[in-house]
PLY file of the C-alpha trace (Angstrom):
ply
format ascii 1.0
element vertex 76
property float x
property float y
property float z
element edge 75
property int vertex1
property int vertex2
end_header
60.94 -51.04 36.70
59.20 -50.42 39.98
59.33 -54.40 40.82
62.90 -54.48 41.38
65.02 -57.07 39.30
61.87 -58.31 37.63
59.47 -57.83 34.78
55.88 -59.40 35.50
54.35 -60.82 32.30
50.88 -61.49 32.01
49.93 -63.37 28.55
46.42 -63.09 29.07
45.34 -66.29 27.01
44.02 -68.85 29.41
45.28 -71.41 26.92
49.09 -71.14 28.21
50.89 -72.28 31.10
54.08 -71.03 31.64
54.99 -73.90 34.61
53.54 -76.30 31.84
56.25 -74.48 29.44
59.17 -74.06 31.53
60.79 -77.40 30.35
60.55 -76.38 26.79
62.12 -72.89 27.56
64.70 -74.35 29.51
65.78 -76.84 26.62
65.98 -73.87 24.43
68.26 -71.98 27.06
65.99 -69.62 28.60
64.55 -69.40 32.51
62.06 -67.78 34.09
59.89 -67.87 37.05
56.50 -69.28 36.55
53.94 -66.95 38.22
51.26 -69.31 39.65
53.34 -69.47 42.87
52.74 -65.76 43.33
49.11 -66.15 43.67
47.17 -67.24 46.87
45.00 -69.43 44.95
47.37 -70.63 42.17
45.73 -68.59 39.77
48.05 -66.80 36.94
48.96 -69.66 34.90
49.92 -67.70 31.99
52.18 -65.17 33.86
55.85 -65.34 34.93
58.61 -62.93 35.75
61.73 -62.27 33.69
64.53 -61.10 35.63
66.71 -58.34 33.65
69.45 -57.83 36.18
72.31 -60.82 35.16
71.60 -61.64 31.12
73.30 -58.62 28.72
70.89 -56.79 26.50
71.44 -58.77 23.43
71.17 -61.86 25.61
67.64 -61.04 26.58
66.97 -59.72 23.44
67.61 -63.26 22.46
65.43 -64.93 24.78
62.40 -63.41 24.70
62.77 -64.19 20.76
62.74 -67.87 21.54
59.99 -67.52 24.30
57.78 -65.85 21.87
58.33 -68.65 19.74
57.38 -71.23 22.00
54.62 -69.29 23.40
53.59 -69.55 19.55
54.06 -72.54 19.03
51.42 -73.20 22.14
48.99 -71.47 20.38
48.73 -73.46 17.22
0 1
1 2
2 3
3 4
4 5
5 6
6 7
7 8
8 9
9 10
10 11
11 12
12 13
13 14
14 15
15 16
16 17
17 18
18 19
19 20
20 21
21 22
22 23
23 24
24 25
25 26
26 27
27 28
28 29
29 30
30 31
31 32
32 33
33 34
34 35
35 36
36 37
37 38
38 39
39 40
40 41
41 42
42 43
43 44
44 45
45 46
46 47
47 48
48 49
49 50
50 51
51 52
52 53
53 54
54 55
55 56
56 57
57 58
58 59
59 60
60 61
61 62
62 63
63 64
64 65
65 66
66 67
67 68
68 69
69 70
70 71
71 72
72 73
73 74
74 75
């Protein structure tokens, strides 16, 4: 990807907020980097970045199964 070690996510659903979420993906063994930080107004609450350079394929394939779940989980 052009951004380096990164992949930027944008959920587009003003309902979620990934800094809001991070303690539930943590507890379920996955990490990423909330993206409201990368805004100069704090805007993009439902983005984040997902680094792909240290986890194996089958590793990530893993956690963005259990993100999606808690991102669904959200939802409901």
């Amino acid at each position: 990807p052009i951004g380096g070690m990164f992949v930027w996510v944008k959920l587009n659903n003003s309902r979620i907020d990934t800094e809001r979420l991070l303690p539930k993906a943590f507890n379920r063994g996955v990490l990423y980097v909330p993206g409201k930080g990368f805004y100069h107004n704090e805007d993009g609450h439902d983005t984040m970045r997902l680094n792909f350079t240290y986890p194996t394929v089958n590793q990530i394939e893993i956690g963005i199964e259990r993100l999606a779940n808690i991102i669904r989980e959200e939802l409901k």
